[in-house]
N, C-alpha and C positions, 0 to 999 in steps of 0.2 A: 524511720527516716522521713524526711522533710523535701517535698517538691521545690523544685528551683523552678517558678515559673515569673511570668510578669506579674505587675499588680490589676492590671486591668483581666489576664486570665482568671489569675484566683478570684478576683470579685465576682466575675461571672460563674466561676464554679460553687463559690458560696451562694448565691442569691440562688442557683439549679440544686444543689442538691442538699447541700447543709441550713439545717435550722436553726433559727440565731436560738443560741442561749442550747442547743441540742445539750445533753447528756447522758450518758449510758446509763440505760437501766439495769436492774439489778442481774446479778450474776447469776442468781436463782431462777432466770426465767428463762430457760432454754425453748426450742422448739418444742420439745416432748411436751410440755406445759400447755400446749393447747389440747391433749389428749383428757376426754370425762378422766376428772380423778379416781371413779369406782365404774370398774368393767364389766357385764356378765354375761359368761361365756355359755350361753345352751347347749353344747356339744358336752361338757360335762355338768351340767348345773351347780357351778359355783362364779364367785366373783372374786378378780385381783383388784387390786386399790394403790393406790400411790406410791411409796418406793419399789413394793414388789413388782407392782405394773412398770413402771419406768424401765427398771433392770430388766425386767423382760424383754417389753420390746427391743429397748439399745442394745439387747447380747445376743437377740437372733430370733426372741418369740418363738411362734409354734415350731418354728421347724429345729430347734435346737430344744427348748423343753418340753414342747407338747402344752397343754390343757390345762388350767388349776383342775386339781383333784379333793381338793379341802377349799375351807375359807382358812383364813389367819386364824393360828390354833396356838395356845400355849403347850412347848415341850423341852426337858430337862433345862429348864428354866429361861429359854428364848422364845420371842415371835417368830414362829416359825410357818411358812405356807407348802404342801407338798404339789407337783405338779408332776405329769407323768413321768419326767425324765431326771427329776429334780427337787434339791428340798431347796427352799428360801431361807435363808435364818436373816433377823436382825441383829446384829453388832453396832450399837450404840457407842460402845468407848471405841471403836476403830477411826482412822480420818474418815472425813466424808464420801471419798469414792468407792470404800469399803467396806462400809457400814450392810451394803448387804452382799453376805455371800454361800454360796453354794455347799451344801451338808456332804460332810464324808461319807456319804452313798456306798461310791464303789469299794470302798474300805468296808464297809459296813455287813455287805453281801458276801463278800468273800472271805470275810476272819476265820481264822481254822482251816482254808482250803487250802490241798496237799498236791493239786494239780502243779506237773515240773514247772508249767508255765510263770509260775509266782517266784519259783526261786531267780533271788536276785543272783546276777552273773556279777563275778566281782574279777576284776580287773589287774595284771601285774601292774601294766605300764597305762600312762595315761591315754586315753582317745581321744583323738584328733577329729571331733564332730566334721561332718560333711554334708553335701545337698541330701544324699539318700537315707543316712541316718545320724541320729543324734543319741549318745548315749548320756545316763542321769547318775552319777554314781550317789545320789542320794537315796535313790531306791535301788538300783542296780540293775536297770533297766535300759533296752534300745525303745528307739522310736522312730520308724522309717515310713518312708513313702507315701501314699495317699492320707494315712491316720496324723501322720509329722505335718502334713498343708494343711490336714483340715485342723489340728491342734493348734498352728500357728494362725491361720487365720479367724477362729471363733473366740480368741478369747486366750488362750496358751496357759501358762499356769496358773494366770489369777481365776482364770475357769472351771478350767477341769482337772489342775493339782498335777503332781508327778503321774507317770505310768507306774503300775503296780504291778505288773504283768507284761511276758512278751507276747505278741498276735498267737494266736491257738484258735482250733478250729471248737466252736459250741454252738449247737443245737442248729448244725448244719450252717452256718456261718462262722468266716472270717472274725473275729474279736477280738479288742482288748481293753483292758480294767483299766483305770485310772481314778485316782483318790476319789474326785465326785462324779463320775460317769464312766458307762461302758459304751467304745465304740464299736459300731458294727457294720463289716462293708457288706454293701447289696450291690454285688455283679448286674444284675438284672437292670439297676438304673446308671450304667457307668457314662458317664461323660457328662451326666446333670447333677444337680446341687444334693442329691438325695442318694449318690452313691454311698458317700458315708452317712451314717446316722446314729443317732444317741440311743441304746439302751432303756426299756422303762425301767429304769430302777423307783424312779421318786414311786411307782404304783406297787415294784417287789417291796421299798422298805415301810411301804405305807398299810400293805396287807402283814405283814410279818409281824409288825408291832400295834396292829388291833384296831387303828387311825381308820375312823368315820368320815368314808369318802362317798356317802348318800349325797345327792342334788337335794337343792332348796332353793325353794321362789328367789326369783329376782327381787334385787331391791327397789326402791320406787326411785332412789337418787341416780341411778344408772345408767352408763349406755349398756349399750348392745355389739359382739364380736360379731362379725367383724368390721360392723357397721357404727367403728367408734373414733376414727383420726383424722385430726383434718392436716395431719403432718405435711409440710411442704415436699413439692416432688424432686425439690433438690435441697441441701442444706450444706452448711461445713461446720464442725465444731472445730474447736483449738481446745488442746487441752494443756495449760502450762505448769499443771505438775510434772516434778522431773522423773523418767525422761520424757522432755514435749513431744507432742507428737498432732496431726493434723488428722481427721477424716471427715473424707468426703462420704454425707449420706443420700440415697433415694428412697424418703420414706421410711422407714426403720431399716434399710437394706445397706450395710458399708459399702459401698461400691470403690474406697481408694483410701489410701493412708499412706501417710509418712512422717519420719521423723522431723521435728520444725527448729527454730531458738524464737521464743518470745526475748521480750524485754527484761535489760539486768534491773538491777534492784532500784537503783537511781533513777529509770527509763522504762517505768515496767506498761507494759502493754496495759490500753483501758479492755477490761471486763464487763459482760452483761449481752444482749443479744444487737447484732447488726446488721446492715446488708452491703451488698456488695452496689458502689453508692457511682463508681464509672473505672470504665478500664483505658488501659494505655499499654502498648505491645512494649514498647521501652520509655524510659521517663529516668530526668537529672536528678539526684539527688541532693542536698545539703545541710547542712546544720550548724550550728555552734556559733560563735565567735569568731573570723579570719583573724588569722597570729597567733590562738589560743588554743591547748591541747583540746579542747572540744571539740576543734573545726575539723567537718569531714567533705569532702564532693567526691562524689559518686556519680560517675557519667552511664549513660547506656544498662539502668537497672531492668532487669526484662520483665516481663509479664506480672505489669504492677495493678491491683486491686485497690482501690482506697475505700476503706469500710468509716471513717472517722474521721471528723474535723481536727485541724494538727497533722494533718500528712502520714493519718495512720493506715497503711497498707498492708495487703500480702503479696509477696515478691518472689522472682529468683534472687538468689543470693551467688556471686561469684568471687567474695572476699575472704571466704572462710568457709571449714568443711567442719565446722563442730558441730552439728545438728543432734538434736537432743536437749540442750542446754542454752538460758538464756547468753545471748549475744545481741542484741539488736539495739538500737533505743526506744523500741517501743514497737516497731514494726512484728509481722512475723517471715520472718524469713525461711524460705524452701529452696533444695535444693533446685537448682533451674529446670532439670525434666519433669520432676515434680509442679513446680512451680506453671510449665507449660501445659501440662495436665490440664490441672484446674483450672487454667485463665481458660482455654477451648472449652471445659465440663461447663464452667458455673458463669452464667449469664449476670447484666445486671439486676438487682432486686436479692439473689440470693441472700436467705439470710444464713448470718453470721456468730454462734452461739460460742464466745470465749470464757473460760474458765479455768478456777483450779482444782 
């Protein structure tokens, strides 16, 4: 959307924050991009490197994989990295958000096992999913309570795959299987981030299949864990693959997310990294042509960010509840609690990292 302001404001807002001739830089250059491209971790003496690194950090780093355990290793004919919790593979023919993703681990460790836990429950009538549990009739499995937050919040099935199993008690814990990891509740840490926890499997499937997970020297191109980010202590990505969606980061940490609408096809949001350039708690909107189906006014738009010259913001939105999908001209629109959120979170300077 487009400010409705005077011309003597806008000029003075151009000449303070906008650069004559500004353009977005490339869409490749998120925040994580300031991190060494090659890592080495002393805690196991190996090193992550570029994509693997990136996915790491942004899906939760150590506390959801653990350690590299190898370097980048070829196996049954992918780049594959193992890490305590976790295998890495490369996927080259997949879109670019999915190019890498997590090995069928938990599938891996349990084939042949006869425990009742594994048998899938199959259903007459269909389930009516609810807050406490969620059933999957693709594996035939429930998913409730603490394991269901934490499944939805780290990542959900592009993570950690369907449940394979329902909660059974092993090796004195709480547990359950799922395609690429097992979750394990620790009572002892309840009410902190480490009640639930992943599983080693990446070190079960890495000893089981013969995988040389000896240390070796640092490289000389390298940082040092965990003395290697100079990540900002705030950020927001956009991401406008569908369904879009917003999150707010601290450092690799997601602190907030929601669903958002970038811009249609004719109006599409500019891409590449930016900041959050001044705020306004409400602000007019406009655009188009008066007379012509283009023309819109929008009075009283709430907690508007403008990251881009051209009147490109992030906002509440109170004209429409499609989120997920683009709708805007260019803007990203949230819903307004949402929206209120992050105009109090994210100060001026935030940077601003959109993509598809």
């Amino acid at each position: 959307m487009r400010r409705l302001v005077s011309l003597a404001t806008a000029l003075v807002l151009s000449l303070v924050f906008l650069p004559v001739g500004s353009t977005p830089v490339s869409a490749a250059a998120p925040p994580l991009q300031q991190l060494e491209r090659v890592v080495y971790f002393p805690q196991t003496g190996h090193h992550a490197q570029t994509e693997f690194l990136h996915f790491w950090w942004s899906h939760g780093g150590v506390d959801i994989f653990g350690f590299p355990i190898t370097e980048e290793i070829g196996e049954d004919g992918l780049r594959v990295q193992y890490f305590e919790r976790a295998r890495f593979e490369w996927h080259p023919e997949n879109p670019e958000n999915f190019r890498v993703q997590l090995g069928l681990v938990g599938r891996q460790v349990t084939a042949g096992r006869d425990h009742p836990a594994f048998t899938p429950i199959r259903l007459d009538q269909p389930y009516q999913n609810n807050d406490a549990h969620w059933y999957f009739p693709e594996t035939g499995h429930f998913l409730s309570f603490g394991f269901k937050n934490f499944w939805l919040a780290n990542g959900g099935l592009d993570i950690f795959g369907y449940p394979i199993s329902e909660e059974f008690t092993e090796n004195g814990h709480t547990v359950q299987y799922f395609e690429r990891a097992r979750f394990e509740w620790h009572p002892e840490h309840r009410g902190t981030r480490y009640e639930v926890q992943l599983g080693l499997l990446g070190r079960q499937v890495a000893e089981s299949r013969g995988v040389n997970t000896a240390g070796i020297g640092q490289r000389p191109d390298s940082g040092v864990f965990p003395h290697i980010t100079r990540l900002p202590d705030k950020w927001i990505e956009v991401n406008l693959s569908v369904p879009q969606r917003l999150t707010a980061w601290e450092g690799n940490t997601p602190v907030f997310s929601s669903p958002m609408s970038g811009g249609l096809p004719q109006y599409p949001t500019p891409v590449g990294t930016f900041t959050v350039q001044w705020k306004l708690r409400y602000d007019d909107m406009t655009g188009g042509l008066a007379g012509t189906p283009e023309y819109y006014y929008l009075p009283d738009v709430p907690y508007v960010m403008y990251f881009y010259t051209g009147g490109y913001a992030i906002h509440g939105t109170y004209w429409h509840s499609d989120f997920g999908y683009p709708r805007s001209r260019g803007c990203v629109n949230l819903p307004i609690d949402a929206a209120g959120w992050l105009y109090n979170w994210a100060p001026p300077g935030t940077p601003i990292w959109i993509h598809y």
